[in-house]
C-alpha positions as CSV (number, residue, x, y, z in Angstrom):
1,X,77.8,12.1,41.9
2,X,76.9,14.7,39.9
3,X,73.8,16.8,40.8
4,X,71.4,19.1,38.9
5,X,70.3,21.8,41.0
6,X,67.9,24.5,39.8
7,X,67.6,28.2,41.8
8,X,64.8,30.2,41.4
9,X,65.1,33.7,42.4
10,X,64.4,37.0,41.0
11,X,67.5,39.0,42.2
12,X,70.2,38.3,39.7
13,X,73.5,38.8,42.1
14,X,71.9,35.7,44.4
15,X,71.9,33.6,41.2
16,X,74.9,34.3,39.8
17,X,76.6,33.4,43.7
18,X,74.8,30.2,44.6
19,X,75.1,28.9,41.1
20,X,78.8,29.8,41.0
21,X,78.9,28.3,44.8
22,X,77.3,25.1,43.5
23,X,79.5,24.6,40.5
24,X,82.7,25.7,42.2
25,X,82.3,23.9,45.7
26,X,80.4,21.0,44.8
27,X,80.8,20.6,41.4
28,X,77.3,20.3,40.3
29,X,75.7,20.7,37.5
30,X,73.0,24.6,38.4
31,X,70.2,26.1,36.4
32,X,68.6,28.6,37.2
33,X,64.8,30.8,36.5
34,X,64.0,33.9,37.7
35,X,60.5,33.9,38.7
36,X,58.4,31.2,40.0
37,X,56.7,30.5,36.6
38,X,60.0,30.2,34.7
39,X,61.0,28.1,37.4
40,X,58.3,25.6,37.1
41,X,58.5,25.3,33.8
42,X,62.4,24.9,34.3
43,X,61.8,22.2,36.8
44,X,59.5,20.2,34.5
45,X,62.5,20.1,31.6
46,X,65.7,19.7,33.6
47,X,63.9,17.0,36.2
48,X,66.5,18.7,38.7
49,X,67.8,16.7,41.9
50,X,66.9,19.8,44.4
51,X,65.4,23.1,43.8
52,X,66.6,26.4,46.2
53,X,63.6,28.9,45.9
54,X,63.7,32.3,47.3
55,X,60.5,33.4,49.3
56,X,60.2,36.8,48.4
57,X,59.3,37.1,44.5
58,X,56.9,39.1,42.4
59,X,54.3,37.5,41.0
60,X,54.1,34.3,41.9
61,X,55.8,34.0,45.1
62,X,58.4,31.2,46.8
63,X,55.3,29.3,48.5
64,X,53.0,29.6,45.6
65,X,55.7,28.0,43.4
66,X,56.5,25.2,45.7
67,X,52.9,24.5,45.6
68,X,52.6,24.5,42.2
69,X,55.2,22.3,41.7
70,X,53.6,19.8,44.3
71,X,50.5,19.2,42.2
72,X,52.5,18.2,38.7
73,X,53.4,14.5,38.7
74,X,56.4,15.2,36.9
75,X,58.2,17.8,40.1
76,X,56.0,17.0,43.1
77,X,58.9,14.6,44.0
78,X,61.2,17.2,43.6
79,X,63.2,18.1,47.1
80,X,62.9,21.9,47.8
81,X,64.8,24.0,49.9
82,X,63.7,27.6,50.8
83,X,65.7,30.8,51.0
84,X,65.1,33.6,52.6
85,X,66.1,36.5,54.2
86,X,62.9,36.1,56.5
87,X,63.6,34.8,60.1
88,X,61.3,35.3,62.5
89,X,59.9,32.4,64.0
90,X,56.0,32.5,62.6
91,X,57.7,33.1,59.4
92,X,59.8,29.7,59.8
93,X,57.1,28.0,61.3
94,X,55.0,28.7,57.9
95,X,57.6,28.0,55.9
96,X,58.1,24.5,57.6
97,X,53.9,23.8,57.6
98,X,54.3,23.6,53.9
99,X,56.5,20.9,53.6
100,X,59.5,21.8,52.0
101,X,63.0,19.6,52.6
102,X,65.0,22.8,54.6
103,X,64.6,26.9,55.1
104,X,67.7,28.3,54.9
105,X,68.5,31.9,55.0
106,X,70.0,34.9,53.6
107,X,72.6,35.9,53.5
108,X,74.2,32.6,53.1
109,X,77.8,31.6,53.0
110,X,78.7,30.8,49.5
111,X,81.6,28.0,50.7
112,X,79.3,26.5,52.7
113,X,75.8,26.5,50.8
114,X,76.5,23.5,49.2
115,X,76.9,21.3,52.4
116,X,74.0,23.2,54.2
117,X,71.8,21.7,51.4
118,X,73.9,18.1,50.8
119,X,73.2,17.9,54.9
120,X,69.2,19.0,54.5
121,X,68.9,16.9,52.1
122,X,70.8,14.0,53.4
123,X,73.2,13.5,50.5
124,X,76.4,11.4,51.5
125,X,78.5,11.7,48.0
């Protein structure tokens, strides 16, 4: 099945890997923003099957967007999955509080991001 996954991070290096990851591993379809506004806004037009947000972002950061995009109708359904490069454990217990589908953290493999996230997400295909 193909998927539409949407990354939201303001380093361009991660972007460019996961999204090549994603397209190369699993074949699915990325987009990508690079702040938590574009990302939203992103989110509302491509109706993608996951989001992977990075935590650390200026402006508006990872947990602001996610709950941003919990109070629009139209991407509150949206699975998200955090990344970060923060892993102490009050850090991952916050992260987990707000609901989000999975934390996973940086740096990642790129051969193997695309399971981590078919497993959090519990996607069979």
């Amino acid at each position: 099945m193909q998927r539409r996954i949407l990354i939201i991070d303001d380093e361009d290096d991660i972007r460019q890997v996961a999204a090549m990851s994603l397209e190369t591993v699993a074949g699915w379809d990325v987009v990508t923003a690079s702040s938590g506004a574009q990302g939203i806004r992103r989110a509302q037009i491509d109706q993608p099957d996951a989001i992977l947000l990075d935590v650390m972002m200026p402006g508006m950061d990872g947990p602001t967007t996610f709950l941003e995009l919990k109070k629009a109708a139209e991407t509150a359904k949206i699975p998200v999955i955090l990344l970060t490069a923060k892993v102490q454990g009050p850090d991952q217990k916050r992260f987990a509080s707000l609901g989000v589908s999975a934390v996973l953290f940086k740096p990642f493999d790129p051969m193997t991001l695309a399971q981590q996230m078919s497993d959090a997400l519990g996607w069979k295909d």
